[in-house]
PDB file of N, CA, C and O in Angstrom:
ATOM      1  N   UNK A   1       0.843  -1.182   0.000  1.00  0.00           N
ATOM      2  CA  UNK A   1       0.000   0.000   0.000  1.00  0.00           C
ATOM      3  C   UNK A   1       0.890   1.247   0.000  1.00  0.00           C
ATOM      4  O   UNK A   1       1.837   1.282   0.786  1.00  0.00           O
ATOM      5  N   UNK A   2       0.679   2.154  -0.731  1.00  0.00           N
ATOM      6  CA  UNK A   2       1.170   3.435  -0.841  1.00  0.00           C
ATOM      7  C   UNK A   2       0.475   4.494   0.189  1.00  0.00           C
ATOM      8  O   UNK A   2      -0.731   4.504   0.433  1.00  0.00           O
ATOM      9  N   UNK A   3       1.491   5.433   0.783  1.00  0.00           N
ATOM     10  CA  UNK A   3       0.640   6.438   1.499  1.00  0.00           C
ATOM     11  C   UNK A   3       1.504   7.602   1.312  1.00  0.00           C
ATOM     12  O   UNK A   3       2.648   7.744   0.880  1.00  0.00           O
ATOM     13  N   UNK A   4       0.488   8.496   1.830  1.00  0.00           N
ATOM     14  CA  UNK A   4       1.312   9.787   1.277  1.00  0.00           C
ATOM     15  C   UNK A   4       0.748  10.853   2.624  1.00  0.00           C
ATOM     16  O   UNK A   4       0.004  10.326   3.451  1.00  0.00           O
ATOM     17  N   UNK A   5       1.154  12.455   2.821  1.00  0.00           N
ATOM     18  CA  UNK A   5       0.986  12.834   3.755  1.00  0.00           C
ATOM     19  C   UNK A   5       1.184  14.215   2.873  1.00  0.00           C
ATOM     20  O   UNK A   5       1.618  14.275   1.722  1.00  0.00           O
ATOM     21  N   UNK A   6       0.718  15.403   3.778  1.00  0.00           N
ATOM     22  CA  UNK A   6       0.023  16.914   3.222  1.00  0.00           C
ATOM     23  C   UNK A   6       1.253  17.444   4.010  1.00  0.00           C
ATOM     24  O   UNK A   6       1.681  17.272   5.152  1.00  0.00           O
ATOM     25  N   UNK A   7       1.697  18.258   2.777  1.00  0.00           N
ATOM     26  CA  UNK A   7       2.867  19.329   3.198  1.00  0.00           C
ATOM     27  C   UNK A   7       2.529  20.518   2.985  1.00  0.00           C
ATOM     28  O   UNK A   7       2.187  20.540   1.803  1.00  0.00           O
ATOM     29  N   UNK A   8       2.402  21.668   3.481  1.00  0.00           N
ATOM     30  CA  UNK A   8       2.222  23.116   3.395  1.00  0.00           C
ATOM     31  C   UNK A   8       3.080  24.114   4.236  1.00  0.00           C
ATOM     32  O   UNK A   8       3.900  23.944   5.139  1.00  0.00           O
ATOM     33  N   UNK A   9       2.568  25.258   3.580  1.00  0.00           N
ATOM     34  CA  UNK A   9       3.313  26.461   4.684  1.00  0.00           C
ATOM     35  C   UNK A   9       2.355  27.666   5.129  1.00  0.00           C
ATOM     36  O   UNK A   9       1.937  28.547   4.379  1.00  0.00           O
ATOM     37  N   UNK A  10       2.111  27.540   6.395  1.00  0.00           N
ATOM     38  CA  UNK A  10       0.688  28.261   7.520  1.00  0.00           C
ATOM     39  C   UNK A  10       1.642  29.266   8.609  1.00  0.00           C
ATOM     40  O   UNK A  10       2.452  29.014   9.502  1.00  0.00           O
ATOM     41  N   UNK A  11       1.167  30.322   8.109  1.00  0.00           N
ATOM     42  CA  UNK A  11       2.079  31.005   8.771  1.00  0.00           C
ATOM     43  C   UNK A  11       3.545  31.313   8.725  1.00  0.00           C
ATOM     44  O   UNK A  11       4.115  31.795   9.703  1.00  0.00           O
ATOM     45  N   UNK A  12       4.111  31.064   7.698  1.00  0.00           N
ATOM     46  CA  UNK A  12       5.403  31.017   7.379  1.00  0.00           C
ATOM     47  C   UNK A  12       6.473  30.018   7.975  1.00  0.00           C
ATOM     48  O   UNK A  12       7.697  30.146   7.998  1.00  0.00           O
ATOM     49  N   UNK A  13       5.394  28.613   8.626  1.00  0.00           N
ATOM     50  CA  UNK A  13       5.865  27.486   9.009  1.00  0.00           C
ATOM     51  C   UNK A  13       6.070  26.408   8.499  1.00  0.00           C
ATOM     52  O   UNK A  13       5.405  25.669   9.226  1.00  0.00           O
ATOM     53  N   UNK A  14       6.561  25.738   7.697  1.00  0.00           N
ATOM     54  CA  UNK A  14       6.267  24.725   6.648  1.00  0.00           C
ATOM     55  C   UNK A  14       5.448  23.597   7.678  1.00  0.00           C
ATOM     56  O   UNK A  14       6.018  23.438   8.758  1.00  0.00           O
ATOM     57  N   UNK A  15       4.436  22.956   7.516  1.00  0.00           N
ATOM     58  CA  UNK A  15       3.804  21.635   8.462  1.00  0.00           C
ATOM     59  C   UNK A  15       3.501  20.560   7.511  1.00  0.00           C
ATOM     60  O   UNK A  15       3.218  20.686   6.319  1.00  0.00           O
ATOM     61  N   UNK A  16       3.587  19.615   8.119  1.00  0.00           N
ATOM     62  CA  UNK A  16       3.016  17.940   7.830  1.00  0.00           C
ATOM     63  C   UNK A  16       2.118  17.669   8.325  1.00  0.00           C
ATOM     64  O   UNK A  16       2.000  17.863   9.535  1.00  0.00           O
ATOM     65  N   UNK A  17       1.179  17.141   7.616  1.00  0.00           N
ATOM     66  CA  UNK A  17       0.319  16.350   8.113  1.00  0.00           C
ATOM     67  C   UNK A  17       0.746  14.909   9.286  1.00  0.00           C
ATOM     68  O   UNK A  17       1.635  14.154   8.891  1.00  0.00           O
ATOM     69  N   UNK A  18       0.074  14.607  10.691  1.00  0.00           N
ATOM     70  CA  UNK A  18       0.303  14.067  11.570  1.00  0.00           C
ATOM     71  C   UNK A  18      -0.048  12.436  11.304  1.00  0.00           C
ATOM     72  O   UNK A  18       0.446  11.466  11.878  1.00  0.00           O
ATOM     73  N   UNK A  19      -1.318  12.470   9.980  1.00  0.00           N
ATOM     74  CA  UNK A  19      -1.461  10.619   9.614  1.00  0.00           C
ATOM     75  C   UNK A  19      -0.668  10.738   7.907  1.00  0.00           C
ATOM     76  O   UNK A  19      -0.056  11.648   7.349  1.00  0.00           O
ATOM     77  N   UNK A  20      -0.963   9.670   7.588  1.00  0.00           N
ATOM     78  CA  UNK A  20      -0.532   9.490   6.554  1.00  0.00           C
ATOM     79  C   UNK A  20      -2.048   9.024   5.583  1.00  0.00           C
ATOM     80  O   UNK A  20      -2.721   8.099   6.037  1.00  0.00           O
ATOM     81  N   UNK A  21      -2.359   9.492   4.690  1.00  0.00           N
ATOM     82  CA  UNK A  21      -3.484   9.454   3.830  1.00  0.00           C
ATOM     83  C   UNK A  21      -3.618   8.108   2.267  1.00  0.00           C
ATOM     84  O   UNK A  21      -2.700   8.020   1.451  1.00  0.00           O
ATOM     85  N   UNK A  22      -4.632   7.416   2.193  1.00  0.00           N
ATOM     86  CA  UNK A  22      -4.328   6.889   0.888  1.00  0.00           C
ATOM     87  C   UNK A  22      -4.471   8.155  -0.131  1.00  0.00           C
ATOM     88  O   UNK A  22      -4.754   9.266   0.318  1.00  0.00           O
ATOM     89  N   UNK A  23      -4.311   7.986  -1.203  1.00  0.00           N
ATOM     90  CA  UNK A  23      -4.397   9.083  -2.194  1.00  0.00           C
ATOM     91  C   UNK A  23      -5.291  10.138  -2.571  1.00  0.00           C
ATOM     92  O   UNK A  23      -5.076  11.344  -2.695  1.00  0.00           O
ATOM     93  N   UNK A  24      -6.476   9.371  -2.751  1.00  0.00           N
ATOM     94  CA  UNK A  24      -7.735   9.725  -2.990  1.00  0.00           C
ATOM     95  C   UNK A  24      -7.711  11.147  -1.642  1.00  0.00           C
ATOM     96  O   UNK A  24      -7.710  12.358  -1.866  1.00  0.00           O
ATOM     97  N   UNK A  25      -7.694  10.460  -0.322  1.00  0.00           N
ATOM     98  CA  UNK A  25      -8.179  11.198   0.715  1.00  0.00           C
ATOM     99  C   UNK A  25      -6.593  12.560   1.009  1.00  0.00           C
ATOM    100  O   UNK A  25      -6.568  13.432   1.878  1.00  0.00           O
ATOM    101  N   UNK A  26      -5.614  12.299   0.070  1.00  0.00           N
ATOM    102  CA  UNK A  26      -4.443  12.893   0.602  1.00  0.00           C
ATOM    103  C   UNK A  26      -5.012  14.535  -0.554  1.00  0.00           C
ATOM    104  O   UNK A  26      -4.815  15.744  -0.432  1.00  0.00           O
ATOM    105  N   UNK A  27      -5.750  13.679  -1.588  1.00  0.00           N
ATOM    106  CA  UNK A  27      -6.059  14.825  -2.403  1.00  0.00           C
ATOM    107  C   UNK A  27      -7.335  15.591  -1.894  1.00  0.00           C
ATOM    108  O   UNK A  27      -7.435  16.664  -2.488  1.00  0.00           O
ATOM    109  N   UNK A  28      -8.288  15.392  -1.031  1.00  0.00           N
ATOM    110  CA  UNK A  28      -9.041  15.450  -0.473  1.00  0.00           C
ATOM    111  C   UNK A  28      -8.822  16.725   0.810  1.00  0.00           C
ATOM    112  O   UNK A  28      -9.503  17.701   1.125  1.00  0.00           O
ATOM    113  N   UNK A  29      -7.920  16.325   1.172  1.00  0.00           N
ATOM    114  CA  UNK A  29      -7.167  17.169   2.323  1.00  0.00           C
ATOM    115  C   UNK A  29      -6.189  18.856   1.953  1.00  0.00           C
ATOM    116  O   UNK A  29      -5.945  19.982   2.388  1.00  0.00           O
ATOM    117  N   UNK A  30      -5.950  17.903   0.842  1.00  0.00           N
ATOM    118  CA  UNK A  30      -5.630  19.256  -0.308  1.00  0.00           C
ATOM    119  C   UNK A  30      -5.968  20.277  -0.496  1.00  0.00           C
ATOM    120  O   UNK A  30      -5.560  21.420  -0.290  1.00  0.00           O
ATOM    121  N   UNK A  31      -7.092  19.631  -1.086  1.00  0.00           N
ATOM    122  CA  UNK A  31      -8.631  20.225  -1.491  1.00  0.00           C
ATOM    123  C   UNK A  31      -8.986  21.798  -0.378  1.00  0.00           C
ATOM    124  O   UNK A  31      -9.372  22.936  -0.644  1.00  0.00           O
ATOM    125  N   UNK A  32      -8.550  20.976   1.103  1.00  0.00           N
ATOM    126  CA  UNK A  32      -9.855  21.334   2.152  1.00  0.00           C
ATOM    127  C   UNK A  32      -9.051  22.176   2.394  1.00  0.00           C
ATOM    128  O   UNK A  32      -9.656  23.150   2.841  1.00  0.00           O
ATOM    129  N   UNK A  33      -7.404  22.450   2.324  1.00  0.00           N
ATOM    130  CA  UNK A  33      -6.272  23.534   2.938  1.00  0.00           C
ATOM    131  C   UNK A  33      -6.467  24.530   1.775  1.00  0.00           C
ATOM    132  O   UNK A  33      -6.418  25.717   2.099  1.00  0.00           O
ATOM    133  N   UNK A  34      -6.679  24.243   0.481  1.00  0.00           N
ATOM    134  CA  UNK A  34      -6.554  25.315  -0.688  1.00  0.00           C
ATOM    135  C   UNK A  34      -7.665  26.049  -0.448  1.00  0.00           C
ATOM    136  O   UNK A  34      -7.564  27.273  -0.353  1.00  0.00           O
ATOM    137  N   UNK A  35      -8.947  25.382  -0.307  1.00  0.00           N
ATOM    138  CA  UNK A  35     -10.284  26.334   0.407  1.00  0.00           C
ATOM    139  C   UNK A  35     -10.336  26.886   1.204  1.00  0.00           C
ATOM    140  O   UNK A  35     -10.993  27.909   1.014  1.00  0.00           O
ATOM    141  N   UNK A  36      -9.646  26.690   2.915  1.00  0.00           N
ATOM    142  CA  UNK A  36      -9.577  27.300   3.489  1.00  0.00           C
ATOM    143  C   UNK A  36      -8.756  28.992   3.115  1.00  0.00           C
ATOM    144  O   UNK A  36      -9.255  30.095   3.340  1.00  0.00           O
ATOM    145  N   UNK A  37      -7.665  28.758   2.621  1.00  0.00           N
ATOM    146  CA  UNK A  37      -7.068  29.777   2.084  1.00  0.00           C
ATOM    147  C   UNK A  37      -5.849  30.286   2.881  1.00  0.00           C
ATOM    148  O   UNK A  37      -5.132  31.231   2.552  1.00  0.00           O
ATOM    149  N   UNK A  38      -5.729  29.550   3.930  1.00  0.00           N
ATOM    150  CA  UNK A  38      -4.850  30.354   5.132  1.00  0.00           C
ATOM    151  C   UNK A  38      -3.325  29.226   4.780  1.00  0.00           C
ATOM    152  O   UNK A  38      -2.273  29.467   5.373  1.00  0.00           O
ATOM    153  N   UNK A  39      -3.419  28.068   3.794  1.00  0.00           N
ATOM    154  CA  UNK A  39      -2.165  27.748   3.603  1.00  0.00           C
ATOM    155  C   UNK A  39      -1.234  27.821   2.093  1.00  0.00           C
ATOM    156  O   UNK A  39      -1.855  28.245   1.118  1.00  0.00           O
ATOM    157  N   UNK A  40      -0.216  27.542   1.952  1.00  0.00           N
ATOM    158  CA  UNK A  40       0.580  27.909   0.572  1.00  0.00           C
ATOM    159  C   UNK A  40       1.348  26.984   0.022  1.00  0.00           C
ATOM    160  O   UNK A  40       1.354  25.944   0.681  1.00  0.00           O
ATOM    161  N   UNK A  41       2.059  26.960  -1.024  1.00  0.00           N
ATOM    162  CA  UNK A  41       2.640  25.570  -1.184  1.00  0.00           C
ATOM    163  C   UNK A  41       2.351  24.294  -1.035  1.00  0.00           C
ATOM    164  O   UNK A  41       3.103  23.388  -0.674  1.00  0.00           O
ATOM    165  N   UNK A  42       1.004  24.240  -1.385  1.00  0.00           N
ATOM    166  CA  UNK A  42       0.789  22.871  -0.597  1.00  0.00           C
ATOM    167  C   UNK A  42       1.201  21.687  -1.356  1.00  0.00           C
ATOM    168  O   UNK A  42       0.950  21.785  -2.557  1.00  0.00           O
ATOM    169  N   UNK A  43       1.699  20.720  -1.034  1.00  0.00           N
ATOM    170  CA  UNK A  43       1.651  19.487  -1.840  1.00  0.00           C
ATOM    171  C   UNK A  43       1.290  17.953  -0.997  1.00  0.00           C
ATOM    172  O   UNK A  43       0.926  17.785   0.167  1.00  0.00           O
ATOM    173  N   UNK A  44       1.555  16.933  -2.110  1.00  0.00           N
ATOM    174  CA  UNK A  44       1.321  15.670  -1.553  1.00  0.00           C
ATOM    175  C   UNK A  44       2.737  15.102  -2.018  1.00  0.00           C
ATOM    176  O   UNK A  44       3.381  15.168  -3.065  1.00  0.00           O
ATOM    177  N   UNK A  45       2.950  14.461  -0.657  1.00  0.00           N
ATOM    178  CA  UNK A  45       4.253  13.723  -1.064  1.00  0.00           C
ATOM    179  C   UNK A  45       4.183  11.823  -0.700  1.00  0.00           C
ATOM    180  O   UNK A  45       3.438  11.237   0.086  1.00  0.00           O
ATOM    181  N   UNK A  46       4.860  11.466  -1.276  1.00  0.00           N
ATOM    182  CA  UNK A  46       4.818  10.012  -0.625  1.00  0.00           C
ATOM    183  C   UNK A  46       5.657   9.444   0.117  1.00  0.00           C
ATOM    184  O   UNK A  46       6.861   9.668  -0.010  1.00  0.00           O
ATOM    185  N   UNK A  47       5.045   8.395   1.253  1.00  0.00           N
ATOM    186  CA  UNK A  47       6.090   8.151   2.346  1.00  0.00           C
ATOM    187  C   UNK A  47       5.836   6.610   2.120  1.00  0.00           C
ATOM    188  O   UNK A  47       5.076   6.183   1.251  1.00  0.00           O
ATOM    189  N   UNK A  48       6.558   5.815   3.002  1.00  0.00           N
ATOM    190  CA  UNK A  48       6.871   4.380   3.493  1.00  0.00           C
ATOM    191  C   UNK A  48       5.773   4.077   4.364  1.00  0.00           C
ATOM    192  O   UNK A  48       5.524   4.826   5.309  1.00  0.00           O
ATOM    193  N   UNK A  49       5.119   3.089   4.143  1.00  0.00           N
ATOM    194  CA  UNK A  49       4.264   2.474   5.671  1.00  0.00           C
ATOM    195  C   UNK A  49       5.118   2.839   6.968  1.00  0.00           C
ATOM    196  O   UNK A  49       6.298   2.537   6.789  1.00  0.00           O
ATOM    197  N   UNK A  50       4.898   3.340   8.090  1.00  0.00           N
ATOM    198  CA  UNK A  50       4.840   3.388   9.432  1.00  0.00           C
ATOM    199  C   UNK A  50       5.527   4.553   9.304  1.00  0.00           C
ATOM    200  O   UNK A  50       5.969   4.920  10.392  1.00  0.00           O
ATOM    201  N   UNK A  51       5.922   5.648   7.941  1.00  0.00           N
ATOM    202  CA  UNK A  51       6.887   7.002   8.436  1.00  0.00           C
ATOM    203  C   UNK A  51       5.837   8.028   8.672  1.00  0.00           C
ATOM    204  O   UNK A  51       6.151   9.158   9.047  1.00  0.00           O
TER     205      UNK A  51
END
């Protein structure tokens, strides 16, 4: 299984997301930070099971 996790910058802090997402829901989460509007850079990156 592939997983991936939400990278952005909020406040001039770069943050990670704390779970790790299947795809669908990593784009999902995306989605919900670009609407809000308060983050930048956002991307999806991919990690290893348990990182």
């Amino acid at each position: 299984m592939v997983n991936y996790r939400v990278q952005w910058v909020q406040g001039g802090k770069k943050r990670t997301s704390a779970v790790s997402y299947d795809l669908p829901s990593a784009e999902d989460r995306k989605r919900t930070l670009e609407a809000e509007g308060a983050a930048t850079d956002i991307s999806i990156v991919k990690v290893q099971p348990g990182q």
